[in-house]
N, C-alpha and C positions, 0 to 999 in steps of 0.2 A: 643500806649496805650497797657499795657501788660493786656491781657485779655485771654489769649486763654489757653486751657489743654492742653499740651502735656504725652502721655500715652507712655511711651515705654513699645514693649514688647502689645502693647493693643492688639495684636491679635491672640494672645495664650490663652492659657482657663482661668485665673482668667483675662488677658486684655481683653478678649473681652467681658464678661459681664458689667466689669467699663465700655470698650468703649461706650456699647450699650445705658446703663442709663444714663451715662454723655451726647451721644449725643442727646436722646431724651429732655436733662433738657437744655441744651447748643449747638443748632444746631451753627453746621458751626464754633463753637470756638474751636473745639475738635480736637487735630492731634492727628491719629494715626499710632505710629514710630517705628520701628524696621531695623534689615538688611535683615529680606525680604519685599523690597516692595512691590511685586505680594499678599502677605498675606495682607497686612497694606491695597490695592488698596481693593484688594477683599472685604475686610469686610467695606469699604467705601463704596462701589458700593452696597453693601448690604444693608444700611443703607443709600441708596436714595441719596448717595453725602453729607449729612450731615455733615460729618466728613471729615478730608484733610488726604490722607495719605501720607504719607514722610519716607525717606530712611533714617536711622541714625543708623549710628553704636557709640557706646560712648565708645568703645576701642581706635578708632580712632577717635574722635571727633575731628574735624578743623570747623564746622562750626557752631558755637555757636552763631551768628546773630541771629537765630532761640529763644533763649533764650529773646531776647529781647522785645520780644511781648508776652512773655507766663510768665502767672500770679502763675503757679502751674504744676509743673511736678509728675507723677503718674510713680513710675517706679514698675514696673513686671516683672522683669528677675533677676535672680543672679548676684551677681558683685562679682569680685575679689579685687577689692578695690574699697574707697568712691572718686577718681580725679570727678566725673563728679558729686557729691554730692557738693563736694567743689565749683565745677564749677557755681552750683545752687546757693551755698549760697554767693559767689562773685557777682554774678548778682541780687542778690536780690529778685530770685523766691523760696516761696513756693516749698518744698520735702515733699514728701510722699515716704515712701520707703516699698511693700508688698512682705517680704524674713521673711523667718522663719531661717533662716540662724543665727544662734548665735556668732560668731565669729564676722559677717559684722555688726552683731545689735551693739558689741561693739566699734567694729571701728569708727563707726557713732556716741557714746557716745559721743566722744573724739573730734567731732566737737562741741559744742552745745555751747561752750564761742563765737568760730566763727561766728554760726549761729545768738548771741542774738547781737552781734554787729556789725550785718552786717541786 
């Protein structure tokens, strides 16, 4: 069942307030992901275990199993390109993307036929 948030990025300063509200509204459905997991752990531990944290790097993304059960991805980091946006809309989860980045906002225009038929 794909139910779960995945937050990359939740545990730097605009992830970790989503993490925080998300997890109080959504205990225990909430991962939060980045490539550091000591950051991602910590602010889990902080949050009573409520939250799962998980190692992901989406430079390198190999393990997208992870996608399978997540209903809505929260990203919070800069991208240099939209591969793991695409990755989202192939799988059929919910993107949120929070970059003030103008450039990447365009890049992501240019999926949105992808996204309405997928």
């Amino acid at each position: 069942m794909k139910d779960n948030i995945l937050i990359i990025g939740g545990y730097d300063k605009v992830g970790r307030i989503i993490s925080k509200h998300l997890t109080a509204a959504f205990a225990h459905k909430v991962i939060i992901a980045g490539r550091n997991f000591q950051k991602a752990d910590a602010l889990a531990s902080e949050l009573d275990h409520k939250a799962i944290a998980y190692s992901l790097d989406i430079s390198n993304c190999t393990d997208i199993a992870l996608l399978d059960k997540t209903k809505l991805v929260i990203m919070c980091i800069d991208q240099k390109d939209t591969a793991f946006a695409k990755l989202c809309i192939q799988k059929q989860v919910l993107y949120l993307d929070i970059t003030a980045n103008d450039l990447f906002i365009e890049q992501m225009a240019l999926l949105d036929q992808e996204a309405i038929d997928n």
